[in-house]
Biopython code that builds the backbone (N, CA, C, O; Angstrom):
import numpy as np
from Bio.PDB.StructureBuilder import StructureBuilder

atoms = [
    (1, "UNK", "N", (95.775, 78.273, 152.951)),
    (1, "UNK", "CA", (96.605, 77.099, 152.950)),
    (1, "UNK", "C", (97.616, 77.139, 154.104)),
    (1, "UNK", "O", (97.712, 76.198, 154.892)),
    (2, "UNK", "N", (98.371, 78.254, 154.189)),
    (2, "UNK", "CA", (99.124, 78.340, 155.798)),
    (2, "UNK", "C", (98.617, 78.043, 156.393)),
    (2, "UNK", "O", (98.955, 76.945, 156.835)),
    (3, "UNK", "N", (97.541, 78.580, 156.901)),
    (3, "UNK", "CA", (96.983, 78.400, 158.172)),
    (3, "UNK", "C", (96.299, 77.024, 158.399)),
    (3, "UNK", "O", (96.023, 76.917, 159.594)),
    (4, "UNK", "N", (95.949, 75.996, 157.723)),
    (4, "UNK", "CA", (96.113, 74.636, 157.917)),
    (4, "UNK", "C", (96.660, 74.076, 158.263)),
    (4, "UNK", "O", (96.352, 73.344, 159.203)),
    (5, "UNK", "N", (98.783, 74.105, 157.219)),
    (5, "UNK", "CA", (99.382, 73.865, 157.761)),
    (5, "UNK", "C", (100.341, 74.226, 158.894)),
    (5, "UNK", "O", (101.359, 73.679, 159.317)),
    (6, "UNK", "N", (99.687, 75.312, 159.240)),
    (6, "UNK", "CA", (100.743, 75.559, 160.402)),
    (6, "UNK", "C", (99.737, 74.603, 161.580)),
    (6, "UNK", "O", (100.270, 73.905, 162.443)),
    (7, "UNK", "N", (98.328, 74.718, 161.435)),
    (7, "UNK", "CA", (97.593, 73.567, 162.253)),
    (7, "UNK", "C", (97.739, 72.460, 162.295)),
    (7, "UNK", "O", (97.432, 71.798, 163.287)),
    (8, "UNK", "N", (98.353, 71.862, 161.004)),
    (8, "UNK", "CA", (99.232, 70.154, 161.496)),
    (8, "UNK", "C", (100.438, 70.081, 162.222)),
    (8, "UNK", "O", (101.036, 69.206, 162.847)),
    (9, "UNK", "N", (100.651, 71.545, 161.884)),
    (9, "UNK", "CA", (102.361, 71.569, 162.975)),
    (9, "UNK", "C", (101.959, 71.635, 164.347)),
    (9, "UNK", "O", (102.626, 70.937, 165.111)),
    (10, "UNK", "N", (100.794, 72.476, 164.965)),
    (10, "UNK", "CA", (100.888, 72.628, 166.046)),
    (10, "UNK", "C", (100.291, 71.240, 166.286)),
    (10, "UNK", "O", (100.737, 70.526, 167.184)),
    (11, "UNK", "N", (99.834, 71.063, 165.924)),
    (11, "UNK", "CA", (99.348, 69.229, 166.337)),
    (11, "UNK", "C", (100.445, 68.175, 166.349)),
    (11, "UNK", "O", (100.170, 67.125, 166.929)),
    (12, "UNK", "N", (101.468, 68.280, 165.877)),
    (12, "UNK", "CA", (102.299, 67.425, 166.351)),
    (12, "UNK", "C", (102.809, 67.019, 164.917)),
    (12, "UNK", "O", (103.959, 66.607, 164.769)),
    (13, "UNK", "N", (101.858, 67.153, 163.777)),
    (13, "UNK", "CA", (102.326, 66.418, 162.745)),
    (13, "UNK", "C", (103.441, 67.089, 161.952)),
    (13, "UNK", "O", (103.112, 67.578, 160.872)),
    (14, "UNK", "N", (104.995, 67.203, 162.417)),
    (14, "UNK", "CA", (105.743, 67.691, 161.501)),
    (14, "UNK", "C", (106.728, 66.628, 160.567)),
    (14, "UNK", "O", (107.119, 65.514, 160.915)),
    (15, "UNK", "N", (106.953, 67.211, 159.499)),
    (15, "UNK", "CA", (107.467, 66.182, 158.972)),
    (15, "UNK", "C", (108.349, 67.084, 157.411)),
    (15, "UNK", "O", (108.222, 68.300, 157.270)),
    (16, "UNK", "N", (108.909, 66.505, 156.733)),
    (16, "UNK", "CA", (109.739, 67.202, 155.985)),
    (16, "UNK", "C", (108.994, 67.779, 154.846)),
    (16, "UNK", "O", (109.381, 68.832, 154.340)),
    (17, "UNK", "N", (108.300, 67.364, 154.556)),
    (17, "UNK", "CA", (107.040, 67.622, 153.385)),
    (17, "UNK", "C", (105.980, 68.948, 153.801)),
    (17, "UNK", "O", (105.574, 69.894, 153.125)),
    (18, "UNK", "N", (105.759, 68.578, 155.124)),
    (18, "UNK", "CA", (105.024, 69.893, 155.549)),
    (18, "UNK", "C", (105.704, 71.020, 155.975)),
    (18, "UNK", "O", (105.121, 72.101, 156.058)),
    (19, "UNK", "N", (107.363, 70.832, 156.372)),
    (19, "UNK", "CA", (107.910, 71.793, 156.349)),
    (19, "UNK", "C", (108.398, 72.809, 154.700)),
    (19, "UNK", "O", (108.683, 74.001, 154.584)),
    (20, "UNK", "N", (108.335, 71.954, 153.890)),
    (20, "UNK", "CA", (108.333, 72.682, 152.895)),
    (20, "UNK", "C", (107.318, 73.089, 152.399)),
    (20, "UNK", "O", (107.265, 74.077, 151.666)),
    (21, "UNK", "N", (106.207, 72.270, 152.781)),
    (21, "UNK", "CA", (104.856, 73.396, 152.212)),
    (21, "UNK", "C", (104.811, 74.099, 152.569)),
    (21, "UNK", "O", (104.261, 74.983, 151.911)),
    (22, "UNK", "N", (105.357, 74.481, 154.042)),
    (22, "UNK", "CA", (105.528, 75.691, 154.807)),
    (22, "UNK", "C", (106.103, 77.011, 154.302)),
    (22, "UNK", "O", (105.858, 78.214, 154.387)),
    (23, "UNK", "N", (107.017, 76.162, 153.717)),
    (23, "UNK", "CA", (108.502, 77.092, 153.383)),
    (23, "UNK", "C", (108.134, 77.757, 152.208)),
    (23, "UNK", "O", (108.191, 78.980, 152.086)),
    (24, "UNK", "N", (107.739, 76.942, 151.299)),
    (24, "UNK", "CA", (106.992, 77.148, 149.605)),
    (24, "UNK", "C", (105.711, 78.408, 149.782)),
    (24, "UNK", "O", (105.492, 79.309, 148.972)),
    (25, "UNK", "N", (104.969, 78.152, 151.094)),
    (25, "UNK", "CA", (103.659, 78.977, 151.347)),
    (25, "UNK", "C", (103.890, 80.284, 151.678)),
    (25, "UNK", "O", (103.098, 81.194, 151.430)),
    (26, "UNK", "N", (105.245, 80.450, 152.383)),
    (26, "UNK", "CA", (105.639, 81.616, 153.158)),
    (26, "UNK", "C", (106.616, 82.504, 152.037)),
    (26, "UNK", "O", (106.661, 83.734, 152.021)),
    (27, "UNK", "N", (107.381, 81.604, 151.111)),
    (27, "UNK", "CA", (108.207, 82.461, 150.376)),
    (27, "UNK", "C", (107.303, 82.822, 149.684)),
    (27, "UNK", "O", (107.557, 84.017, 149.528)),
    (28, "UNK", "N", (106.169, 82.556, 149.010)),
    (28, "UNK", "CA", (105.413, 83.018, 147.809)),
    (28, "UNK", "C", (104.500, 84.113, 148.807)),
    (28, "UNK", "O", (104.253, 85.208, 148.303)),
    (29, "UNK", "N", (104.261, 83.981, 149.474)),
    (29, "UNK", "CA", (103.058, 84.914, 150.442)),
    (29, "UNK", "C", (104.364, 86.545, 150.324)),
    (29, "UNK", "O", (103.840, 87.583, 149.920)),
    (30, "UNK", "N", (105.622, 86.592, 150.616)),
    (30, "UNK", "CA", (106.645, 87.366, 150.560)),
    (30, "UNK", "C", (107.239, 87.497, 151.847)),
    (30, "UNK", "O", (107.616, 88.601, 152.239)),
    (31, "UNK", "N", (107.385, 86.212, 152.712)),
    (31, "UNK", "CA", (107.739, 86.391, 154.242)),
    (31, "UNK", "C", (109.043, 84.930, 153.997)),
    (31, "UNK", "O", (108.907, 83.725, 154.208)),
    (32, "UNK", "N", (110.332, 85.783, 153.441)),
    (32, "UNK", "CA", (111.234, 84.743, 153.075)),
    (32, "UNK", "C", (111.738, 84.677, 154.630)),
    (32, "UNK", "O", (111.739, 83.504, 155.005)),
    (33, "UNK", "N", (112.192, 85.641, 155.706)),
    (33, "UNK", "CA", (112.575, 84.982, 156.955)),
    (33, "UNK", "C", (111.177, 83.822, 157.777)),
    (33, "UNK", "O", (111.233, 83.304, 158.892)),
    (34, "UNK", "N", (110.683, 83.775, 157.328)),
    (34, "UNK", "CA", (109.802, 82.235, 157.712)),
    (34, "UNK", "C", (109.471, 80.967, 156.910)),
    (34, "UNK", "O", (108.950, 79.872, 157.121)),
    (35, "UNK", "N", (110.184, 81.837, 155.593)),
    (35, "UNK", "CA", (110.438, 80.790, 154.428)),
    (35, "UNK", "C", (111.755, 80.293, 154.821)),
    (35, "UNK", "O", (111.846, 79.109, 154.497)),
    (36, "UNK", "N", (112.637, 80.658, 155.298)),
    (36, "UNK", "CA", (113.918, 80.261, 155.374)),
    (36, "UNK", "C", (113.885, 79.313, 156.622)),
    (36, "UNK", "O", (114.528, 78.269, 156.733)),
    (37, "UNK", "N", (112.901, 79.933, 157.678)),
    (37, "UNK", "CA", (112.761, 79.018, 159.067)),
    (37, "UNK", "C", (112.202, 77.458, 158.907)),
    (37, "UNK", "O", (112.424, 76.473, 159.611)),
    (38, "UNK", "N", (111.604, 77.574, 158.023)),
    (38, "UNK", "CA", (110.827, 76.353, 157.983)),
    (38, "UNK", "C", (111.825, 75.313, 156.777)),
    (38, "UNK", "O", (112.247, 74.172, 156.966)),
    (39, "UNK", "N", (111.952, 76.003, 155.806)),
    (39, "UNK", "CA", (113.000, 75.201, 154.652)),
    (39, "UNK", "C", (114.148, 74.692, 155.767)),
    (39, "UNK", "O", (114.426, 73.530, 155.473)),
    (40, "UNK", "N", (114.793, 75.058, 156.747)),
    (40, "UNK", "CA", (116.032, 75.178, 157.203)),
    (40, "UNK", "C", (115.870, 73.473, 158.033)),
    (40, "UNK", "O", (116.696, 72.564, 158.118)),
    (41, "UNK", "N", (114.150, 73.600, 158.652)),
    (41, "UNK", "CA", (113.805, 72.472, 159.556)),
    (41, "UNK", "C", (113.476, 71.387, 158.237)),
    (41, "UNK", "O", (113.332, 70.310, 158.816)),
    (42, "UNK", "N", (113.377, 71.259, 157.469)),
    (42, "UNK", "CA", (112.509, 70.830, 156.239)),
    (42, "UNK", "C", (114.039, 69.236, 156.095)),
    (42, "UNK", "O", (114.170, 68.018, 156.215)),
    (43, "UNK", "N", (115.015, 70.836, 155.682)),
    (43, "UNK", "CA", (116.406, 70.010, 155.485)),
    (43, "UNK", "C", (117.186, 69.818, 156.102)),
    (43, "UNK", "O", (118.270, 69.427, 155.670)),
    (44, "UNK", "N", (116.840, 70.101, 157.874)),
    (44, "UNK", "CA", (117.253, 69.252, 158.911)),
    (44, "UNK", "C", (116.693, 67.818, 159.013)),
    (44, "UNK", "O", (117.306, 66.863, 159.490)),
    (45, "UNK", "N", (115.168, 67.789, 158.387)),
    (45, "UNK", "CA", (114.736, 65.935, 158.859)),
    (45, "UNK", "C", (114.699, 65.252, 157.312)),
    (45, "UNK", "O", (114.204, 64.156, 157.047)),
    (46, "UNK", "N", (115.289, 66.095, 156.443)),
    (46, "UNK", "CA", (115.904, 65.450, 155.100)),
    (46, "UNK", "C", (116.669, 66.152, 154.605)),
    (46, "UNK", "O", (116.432, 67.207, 154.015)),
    (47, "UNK", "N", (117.965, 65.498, 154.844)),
    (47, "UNK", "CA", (119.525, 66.578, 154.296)),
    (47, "UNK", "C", (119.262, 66.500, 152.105)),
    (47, "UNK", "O", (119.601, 67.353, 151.285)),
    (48, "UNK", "N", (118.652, 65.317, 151.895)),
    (48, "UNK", "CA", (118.709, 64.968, 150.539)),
    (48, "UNK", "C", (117.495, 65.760, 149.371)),
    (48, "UNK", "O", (117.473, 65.518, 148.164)),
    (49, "UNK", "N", (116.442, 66.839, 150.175)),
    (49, "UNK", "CA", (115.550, 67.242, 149.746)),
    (49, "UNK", "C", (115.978, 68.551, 148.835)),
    (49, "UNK", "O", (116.325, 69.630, 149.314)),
    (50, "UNK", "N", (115.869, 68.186, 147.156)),
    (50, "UNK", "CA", (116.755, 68.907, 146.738)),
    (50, "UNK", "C", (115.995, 69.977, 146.418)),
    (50, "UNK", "O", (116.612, 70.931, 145.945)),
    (51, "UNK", "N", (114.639, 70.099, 146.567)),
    (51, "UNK", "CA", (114.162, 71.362, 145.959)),
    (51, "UNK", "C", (113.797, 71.885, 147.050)),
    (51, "UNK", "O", (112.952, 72.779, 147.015)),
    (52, "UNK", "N", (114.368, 71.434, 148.329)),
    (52, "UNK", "CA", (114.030, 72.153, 149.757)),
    (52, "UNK", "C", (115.240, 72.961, 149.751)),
    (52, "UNK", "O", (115.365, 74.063, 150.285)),
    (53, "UNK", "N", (116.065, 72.354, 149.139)),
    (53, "UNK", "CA", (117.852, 73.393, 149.860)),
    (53, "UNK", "C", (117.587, 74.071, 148.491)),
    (53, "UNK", "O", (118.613, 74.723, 148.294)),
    (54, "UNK", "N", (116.508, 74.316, 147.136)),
    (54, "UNK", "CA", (116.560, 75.333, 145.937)),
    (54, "UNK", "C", (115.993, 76.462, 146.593)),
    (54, "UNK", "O", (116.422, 77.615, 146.597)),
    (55, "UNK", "N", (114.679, 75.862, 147.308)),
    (55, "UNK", "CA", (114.034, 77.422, 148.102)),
    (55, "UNK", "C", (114.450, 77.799, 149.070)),
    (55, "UNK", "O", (114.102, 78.893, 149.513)),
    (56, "UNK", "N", (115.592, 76.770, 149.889)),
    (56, "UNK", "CA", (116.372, 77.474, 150.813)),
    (56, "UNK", "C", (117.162, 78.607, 150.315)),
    (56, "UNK", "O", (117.045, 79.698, 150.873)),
    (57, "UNK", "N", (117.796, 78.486, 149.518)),
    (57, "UNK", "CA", (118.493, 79.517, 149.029)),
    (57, "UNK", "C", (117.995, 80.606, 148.811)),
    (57, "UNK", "O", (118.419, 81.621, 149.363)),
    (58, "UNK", "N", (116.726, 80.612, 147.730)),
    (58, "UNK", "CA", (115.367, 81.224, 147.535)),
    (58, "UNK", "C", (115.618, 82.582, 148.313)),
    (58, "UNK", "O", (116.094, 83.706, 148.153)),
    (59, "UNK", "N", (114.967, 81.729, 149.309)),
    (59, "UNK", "CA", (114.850, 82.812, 150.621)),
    (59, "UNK", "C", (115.548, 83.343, 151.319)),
    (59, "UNK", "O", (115.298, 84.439, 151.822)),
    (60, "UNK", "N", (116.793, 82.552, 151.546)),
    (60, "UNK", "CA", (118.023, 83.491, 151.812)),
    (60, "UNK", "C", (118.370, 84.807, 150.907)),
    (60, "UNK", "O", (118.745, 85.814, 151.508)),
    (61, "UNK", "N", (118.240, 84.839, 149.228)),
    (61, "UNK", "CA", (118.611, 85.560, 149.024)),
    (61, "UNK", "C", (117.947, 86.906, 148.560)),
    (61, "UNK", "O", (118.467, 87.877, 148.010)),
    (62, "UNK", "N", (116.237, 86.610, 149.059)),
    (62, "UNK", "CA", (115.128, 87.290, 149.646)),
    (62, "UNK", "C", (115.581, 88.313, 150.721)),
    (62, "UNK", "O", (115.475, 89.534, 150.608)),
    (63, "UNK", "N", (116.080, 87.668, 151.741)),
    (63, "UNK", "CA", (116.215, 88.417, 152.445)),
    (63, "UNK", "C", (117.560, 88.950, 152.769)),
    (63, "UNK", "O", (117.803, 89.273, 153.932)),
    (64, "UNK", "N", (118.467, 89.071, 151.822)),
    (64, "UNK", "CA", (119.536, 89.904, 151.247)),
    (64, "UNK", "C", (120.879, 88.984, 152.019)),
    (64, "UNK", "O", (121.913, 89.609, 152.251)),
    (65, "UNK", "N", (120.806, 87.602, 152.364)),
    (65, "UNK", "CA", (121.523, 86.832, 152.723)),
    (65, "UNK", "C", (122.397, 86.140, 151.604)),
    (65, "UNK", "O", (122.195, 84.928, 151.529)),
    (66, "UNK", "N", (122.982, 86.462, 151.046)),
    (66, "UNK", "CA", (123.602, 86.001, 149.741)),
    (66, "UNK", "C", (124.702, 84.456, 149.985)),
    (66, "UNK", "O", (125.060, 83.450, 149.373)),
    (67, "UNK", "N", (124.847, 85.022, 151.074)),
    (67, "UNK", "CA", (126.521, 84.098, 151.448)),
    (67, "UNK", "C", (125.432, 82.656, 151.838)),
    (67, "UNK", "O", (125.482, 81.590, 151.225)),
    (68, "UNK", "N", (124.538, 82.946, 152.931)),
    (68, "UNK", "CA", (123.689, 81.745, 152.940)),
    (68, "UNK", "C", (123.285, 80.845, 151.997)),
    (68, "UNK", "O", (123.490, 79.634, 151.912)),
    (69, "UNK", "N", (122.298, 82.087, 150.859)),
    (69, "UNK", "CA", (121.812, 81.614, 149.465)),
    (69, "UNK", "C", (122.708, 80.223, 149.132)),
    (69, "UNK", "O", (122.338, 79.053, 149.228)),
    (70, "UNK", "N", (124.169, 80.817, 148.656)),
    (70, "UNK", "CA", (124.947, 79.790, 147.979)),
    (70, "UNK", "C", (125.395, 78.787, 148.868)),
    (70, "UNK", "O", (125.534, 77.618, 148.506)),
    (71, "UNK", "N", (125.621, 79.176, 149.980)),
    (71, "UNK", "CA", (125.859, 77.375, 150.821)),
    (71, "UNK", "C", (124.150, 76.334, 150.652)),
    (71, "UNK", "O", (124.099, 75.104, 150.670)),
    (72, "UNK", "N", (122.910, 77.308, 150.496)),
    (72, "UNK", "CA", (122.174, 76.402, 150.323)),
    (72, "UNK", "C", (122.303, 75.605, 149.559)),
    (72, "UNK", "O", (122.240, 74.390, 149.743)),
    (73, "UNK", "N", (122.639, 76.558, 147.919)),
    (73, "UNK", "CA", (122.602, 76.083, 146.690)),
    (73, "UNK", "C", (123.985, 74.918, 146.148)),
    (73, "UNK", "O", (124.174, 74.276, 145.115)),
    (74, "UNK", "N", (124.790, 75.083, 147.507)),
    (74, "UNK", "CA", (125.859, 74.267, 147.068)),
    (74, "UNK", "C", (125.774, 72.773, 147.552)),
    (74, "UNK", "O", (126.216, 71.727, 147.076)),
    (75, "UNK", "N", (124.996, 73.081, 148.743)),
    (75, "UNK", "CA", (124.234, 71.791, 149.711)),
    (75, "UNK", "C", (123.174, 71.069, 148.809)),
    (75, "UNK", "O", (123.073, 69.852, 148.654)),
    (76, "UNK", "N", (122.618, 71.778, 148.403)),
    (76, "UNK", "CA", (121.321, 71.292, 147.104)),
    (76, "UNK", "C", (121.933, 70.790, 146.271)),
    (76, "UNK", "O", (121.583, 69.651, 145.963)),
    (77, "UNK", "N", (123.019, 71.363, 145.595)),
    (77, "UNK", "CA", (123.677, 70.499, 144.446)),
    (77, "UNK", "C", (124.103, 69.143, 144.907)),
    (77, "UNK", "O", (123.776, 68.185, 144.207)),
    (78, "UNK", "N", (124.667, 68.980, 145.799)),
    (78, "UNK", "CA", (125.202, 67.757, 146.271)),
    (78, "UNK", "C", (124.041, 67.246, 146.470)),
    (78, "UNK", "O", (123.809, 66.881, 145.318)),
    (79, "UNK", "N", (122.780, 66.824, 147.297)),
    (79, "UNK", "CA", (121.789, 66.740, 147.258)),
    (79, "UNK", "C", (121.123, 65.953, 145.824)),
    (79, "UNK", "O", (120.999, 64.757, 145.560)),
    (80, "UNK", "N", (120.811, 67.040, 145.145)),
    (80, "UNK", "CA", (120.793, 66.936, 143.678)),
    (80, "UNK", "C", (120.837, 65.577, 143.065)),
    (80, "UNK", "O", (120.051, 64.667, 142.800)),
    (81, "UNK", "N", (122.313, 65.890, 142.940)),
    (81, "UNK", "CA", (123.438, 64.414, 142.559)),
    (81, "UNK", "C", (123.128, 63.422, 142.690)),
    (81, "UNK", "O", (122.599, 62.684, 141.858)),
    (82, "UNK", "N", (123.540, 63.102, 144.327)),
    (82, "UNK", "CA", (122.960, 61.988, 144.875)),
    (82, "UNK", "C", (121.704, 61.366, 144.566)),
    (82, "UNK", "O", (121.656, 60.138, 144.506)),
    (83, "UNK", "N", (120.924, 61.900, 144.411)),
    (83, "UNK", "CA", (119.136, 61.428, 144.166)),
    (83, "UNK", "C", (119.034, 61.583, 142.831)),
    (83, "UNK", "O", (118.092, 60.896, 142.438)),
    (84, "UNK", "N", (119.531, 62.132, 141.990)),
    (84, "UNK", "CA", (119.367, 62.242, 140.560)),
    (84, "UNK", "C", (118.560, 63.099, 139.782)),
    (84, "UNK", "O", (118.226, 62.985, 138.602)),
    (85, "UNK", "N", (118.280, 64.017, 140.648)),
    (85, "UNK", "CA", (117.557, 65.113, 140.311)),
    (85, "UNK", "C", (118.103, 66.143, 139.221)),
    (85, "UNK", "O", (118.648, 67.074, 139.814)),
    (86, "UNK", "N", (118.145, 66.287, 137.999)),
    (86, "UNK", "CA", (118.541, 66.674, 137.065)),
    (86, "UNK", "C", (118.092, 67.894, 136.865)),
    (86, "UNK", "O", (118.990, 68.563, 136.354)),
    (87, "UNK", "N", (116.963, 68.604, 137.054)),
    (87, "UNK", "CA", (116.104, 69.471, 136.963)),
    (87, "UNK", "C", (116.842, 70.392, 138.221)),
    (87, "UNK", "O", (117.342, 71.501, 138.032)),
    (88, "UNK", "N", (116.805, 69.826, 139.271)),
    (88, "UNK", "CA", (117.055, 70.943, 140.432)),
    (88, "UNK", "C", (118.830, 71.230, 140.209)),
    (88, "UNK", "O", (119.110, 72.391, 140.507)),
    (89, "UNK", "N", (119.806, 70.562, 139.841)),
    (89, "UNK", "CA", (120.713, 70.703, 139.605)),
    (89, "UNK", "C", (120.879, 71.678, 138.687)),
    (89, "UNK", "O", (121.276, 72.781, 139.062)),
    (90, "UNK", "N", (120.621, 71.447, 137.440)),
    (90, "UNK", "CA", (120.772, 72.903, 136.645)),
    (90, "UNK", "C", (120.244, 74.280, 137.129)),
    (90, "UNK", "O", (120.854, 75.333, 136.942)),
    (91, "UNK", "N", (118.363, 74.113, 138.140)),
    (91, "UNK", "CA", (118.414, 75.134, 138.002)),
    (91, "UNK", "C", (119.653, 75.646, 139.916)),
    (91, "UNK", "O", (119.710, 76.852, 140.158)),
    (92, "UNK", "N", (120.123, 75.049, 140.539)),
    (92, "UNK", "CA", (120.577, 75.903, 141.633)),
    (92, "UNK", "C", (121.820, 75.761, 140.880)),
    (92, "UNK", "O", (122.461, 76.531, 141.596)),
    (93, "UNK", "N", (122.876, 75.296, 139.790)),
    (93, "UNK", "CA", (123.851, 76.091, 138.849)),
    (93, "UNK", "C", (123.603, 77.511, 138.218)),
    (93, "UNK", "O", (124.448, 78.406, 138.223)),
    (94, "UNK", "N", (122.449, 77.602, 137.721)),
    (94, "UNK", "CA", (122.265, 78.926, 137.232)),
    (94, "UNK", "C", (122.043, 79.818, 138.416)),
    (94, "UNK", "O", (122.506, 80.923, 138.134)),
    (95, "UNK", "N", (121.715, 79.811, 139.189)),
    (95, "UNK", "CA", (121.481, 80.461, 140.718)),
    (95, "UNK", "C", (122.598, 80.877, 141.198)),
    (95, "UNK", "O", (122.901, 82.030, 141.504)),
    (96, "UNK", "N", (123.539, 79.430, 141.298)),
    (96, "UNK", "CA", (125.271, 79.760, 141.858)),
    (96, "UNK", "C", (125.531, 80.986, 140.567)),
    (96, "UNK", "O", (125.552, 82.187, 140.835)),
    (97, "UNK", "N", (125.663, 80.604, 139.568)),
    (97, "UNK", "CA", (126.253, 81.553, 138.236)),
    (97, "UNK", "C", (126.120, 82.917, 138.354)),
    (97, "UNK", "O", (127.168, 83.561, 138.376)),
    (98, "UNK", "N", (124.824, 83.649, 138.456)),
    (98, "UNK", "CA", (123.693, 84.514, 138.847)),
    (98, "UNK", "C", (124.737, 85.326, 139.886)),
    (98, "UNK", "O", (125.306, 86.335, 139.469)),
    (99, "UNK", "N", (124.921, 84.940, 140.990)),
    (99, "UNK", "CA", (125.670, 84.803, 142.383)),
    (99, "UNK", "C", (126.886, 85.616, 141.886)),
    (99, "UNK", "O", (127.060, 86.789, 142.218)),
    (100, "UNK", "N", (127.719, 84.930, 141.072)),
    (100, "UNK", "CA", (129.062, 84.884, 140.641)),
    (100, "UNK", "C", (129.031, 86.139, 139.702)),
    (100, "UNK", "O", (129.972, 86.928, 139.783)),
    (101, "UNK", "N", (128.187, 86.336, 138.969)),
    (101, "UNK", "CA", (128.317, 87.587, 138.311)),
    (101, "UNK", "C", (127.554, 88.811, 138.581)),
    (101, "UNK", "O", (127.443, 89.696, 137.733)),
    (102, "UNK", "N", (126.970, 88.884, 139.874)),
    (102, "UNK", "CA", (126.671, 89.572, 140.797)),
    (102, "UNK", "C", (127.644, 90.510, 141.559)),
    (102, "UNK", "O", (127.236, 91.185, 142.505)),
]
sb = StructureBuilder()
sb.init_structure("model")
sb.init_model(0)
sb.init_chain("A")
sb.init_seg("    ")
for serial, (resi, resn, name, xyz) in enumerate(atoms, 1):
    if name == "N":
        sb.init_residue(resn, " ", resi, " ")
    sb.init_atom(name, np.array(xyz, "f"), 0.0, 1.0, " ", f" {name:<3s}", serial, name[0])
structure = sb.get_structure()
């Protein structure tokens, strides 16, 4: 499945959706610094993509970036909100929480 989509990327076709399949493909494969590269572009060409700034965090805190993690997860919440995403809101609260008693 990567390797497809990294073939629509090199073709020109990027777009916010394929950057998170990207992002989704790479954190689960266990390569969160290319999970984080691609989530990061994902929610540069959509600031409002709330389960893009959940695996942003994801992967930040994969790769022992903690302080990142929670600006993702705080960016996602707002995110969240706005669009009405109820589901991604609770879970990047329990994430922040997690964080906090860490």
């Amino acid at each position: 499945m990567l390797e497809s989509l990294e073939k629509m990327l090199a073709a020109g076709k990027d777009s916010a959706m394929l950057r998170f399949g990207l992002g989704k493909g790479y954190l689960d494969a266990g390569d969160a610094p290319s999970a984080a590269f691609h989530l990061r572009r994902c929610v540069e060409q959509d600031p409002g993509y709330s389960a893009a700034w959940k695996l942003l965090g994801k992967a930040h805190q994969a790769s022992g970036d903690t302080a990142s993690a929670r600006l993702a997860w705080e960016r996602g919440l707002v995110a969240a909100r706005q669009r009405g995403d109820k589901q991604a809101e609770k879970e990047m609260q329990v994430f922040l929480r997690k964080l906090d008693r860490a």
